[in-house]
mmCIF file as gemmi writes it, N, C-alpha and C atoms, coordinates in Angstrom:
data_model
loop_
_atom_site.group_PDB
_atom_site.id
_atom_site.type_symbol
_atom_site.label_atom_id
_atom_site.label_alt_id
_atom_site.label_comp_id
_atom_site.label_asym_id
_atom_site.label_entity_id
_atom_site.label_seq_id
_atom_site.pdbx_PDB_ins_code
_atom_site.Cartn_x
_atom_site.Cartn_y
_atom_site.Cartn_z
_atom_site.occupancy
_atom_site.B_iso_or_equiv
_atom_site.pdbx_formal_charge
_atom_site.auth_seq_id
_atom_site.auth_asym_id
_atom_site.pdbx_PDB_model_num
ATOM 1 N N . UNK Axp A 1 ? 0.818 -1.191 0 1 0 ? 1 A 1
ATOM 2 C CA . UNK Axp A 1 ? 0 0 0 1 0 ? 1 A 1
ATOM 3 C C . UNK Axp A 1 ? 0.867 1.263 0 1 0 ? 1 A 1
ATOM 4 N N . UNK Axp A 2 ? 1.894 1.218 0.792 1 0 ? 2 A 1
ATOM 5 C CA . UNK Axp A 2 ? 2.77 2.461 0.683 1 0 ? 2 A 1
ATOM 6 C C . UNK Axp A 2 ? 3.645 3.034 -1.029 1 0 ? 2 A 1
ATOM 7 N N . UNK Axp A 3 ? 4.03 1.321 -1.37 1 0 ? 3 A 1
ATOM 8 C CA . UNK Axp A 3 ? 4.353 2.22 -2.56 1 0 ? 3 A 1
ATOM 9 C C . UNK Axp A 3 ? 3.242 2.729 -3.976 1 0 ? 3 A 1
ATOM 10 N N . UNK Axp A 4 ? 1.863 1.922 -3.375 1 0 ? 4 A 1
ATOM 11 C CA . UNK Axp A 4 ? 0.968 2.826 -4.616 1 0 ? 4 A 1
ATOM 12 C C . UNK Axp A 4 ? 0.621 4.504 -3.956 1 0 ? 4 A 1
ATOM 13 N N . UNK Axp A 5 ? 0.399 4.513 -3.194 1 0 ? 5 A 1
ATOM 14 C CA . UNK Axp A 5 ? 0.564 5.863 -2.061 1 0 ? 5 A 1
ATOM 15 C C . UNK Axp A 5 ? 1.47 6.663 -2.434 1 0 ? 5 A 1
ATOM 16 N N . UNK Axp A 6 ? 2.46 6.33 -2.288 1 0 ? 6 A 1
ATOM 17 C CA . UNK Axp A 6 ? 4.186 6.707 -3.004 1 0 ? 6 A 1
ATOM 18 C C . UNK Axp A 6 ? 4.007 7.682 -4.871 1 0 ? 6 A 1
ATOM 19 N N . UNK Axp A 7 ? 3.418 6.152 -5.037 1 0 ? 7 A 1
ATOM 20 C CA . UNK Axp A 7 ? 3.226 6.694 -6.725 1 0 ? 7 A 1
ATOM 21 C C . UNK Axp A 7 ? 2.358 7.806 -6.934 1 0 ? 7 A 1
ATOM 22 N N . UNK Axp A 8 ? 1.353 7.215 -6.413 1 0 ? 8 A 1
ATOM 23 C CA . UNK Axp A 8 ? 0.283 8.272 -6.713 1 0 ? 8 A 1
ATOM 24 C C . UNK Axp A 8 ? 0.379 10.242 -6.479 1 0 ? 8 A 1
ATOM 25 N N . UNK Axp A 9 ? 0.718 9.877 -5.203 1 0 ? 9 A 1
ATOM 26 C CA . UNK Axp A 9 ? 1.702 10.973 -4.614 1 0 ? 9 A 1
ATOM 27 C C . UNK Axp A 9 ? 2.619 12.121 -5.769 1 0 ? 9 A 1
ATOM 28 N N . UNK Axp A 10 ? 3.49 11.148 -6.305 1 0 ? 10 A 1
ATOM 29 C CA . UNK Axp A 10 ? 4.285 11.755 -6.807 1 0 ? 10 A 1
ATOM 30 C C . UNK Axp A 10 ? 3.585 12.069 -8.317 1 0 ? 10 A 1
ATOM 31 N N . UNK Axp A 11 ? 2.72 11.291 -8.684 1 0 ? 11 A 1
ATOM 32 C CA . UNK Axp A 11 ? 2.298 11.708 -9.854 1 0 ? 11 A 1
ATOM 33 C C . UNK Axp A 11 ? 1.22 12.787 -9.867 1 0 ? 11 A 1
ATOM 34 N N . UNK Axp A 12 ? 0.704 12.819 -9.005 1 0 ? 12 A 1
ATOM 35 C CA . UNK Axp A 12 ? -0.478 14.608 -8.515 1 0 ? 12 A 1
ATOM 36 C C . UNK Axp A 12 ? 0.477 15.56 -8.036 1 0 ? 12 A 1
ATOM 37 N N . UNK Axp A 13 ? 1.718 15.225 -7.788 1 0 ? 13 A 1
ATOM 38 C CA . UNK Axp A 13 ? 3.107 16.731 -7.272 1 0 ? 13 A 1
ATOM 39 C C . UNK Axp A 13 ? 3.522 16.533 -8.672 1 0 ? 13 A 1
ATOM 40 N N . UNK Axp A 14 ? 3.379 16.048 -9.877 1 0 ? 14 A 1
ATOM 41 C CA . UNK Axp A 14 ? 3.66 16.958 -11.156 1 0 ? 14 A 1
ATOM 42 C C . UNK Axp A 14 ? 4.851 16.474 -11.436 1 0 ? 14 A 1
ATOM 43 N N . UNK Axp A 15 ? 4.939 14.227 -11.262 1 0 ? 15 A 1
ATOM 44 C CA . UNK Axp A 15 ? 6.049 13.781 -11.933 1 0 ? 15 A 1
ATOM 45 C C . UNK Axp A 15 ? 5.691 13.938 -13.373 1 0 ? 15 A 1
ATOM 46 N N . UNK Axp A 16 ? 7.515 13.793 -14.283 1 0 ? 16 A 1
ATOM 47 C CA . UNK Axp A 16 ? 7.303 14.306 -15.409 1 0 ? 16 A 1
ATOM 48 C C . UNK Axp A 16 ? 6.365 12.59 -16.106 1 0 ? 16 A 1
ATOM 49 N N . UNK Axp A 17 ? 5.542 13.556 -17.007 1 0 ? 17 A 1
ATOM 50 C CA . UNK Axp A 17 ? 5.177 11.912 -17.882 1 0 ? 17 A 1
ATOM 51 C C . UNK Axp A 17 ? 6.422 11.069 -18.701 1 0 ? 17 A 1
ATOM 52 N N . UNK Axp A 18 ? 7.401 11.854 -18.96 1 0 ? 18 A 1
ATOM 53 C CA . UNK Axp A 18 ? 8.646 11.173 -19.682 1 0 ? 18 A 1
ATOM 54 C C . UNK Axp A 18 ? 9.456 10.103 -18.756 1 0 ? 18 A 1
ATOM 55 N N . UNK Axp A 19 ? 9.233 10.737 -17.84 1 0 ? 19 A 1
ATOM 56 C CA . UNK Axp A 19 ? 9.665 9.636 -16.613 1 0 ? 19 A 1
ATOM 57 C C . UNK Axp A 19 ? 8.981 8.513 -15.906 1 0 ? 19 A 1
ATOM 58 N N . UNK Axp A 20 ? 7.542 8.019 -16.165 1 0 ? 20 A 1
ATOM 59 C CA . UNK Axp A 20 ? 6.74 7.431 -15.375 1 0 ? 20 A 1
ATOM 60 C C . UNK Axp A 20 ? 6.88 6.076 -15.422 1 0 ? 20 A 1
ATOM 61 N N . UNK Axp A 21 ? 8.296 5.201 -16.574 1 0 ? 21 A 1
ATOM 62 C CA . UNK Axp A 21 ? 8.539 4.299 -16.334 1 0 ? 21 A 1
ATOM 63 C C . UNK Axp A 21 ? 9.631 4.319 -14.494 1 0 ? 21 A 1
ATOM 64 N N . UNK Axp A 22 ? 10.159 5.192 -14.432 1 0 ? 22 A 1
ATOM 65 C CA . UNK Axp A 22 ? 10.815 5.389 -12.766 1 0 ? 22 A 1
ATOM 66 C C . UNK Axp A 22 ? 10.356 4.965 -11.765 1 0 ? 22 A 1
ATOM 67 N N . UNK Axp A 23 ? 8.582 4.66 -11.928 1 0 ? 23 A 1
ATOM 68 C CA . UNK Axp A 23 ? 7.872 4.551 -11.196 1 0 ? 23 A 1
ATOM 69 C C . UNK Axp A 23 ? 6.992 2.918 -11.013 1 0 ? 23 A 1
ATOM 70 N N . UNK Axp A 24 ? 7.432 2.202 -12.313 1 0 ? 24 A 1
ATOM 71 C CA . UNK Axp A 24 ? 7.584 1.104 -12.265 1 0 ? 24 A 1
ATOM 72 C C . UNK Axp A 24 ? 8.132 0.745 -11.193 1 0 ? 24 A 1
ATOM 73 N N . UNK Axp A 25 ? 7.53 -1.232 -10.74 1 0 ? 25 A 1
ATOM 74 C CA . UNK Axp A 25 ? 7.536 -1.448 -9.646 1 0 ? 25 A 1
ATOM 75 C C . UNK Axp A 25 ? 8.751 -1.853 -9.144 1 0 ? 25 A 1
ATOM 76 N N . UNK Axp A 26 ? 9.382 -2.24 -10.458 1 0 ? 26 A 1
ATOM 77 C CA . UNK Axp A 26 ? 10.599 -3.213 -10.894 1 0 ? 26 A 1
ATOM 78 C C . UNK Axp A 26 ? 12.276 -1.985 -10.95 1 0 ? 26 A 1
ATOM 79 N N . UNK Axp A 27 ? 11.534 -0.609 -10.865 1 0 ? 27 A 1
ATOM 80 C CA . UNK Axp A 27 ? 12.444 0.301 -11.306 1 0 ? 27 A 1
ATOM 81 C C . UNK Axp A 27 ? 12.277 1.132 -9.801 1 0 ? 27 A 1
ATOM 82 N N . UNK Axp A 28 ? 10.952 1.132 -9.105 1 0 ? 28 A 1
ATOM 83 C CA . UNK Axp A 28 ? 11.074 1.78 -7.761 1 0 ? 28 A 1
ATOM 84 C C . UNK Axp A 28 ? 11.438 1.622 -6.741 1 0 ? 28 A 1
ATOM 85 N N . UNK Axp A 29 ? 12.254 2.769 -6.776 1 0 ? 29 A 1
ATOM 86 C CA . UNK Axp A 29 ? 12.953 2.848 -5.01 1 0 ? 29 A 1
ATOM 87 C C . UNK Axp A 29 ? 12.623 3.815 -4.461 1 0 ? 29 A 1
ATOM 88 N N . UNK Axp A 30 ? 11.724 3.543 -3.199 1 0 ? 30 A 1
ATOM 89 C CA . UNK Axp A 30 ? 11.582 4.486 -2.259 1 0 ? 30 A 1
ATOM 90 C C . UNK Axp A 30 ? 13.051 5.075 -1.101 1 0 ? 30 A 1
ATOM 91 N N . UNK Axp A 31 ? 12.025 6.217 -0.833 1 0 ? 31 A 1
ATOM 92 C CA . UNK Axp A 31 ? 13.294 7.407 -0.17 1 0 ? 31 A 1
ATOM 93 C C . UNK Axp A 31 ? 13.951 6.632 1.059 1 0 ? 31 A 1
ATOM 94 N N . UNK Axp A 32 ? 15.19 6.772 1.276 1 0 ? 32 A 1
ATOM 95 C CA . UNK Axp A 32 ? 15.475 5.644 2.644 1 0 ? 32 A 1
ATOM 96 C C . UNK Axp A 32 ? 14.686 7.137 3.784 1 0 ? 32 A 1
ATOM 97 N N . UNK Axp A 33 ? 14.062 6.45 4.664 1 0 ? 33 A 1
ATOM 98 C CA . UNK Axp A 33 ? 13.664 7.32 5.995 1 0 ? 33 A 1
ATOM 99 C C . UNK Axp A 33 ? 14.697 8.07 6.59 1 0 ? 33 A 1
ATOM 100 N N . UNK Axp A 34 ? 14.921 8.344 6.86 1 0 ? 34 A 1
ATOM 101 C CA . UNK Axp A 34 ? 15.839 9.246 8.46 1 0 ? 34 A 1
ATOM 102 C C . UNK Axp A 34 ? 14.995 9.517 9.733 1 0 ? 34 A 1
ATOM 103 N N . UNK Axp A 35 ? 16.323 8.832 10.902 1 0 ? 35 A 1
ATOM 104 C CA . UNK Axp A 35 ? 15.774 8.821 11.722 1 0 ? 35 A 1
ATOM 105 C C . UNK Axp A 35 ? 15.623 9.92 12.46 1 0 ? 35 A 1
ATOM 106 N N . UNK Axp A 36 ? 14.704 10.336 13.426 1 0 ? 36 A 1
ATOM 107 C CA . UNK Axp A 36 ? 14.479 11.729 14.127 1 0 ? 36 A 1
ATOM 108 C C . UNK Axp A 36 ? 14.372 11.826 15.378 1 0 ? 36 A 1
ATOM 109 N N . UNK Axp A 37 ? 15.046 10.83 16.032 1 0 ? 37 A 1
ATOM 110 C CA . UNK Axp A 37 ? 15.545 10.478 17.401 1 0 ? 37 A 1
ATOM 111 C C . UNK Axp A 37 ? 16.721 10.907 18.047 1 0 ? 37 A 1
């Protein structure tokens, strides 16, 4: 669920359409977190 969340996300903040293979599942990498402790 997080990475369709992820996608979706980024594609309503105005990812480019030239890029939307990036977003493939096989091609996506989500942001590593940082911790805030």
């Amino acid at each position: 669920l997080a990475y369709l969340t992820d996608v979706l996300t980024r594609i309503v903040n105005g990812h480019p359409n030239r890029d939307i293979d990036l977003l493939l599942p096989w091609a996506y990498r989500a942001q590593a977190l940082k911790a805030v402790a």
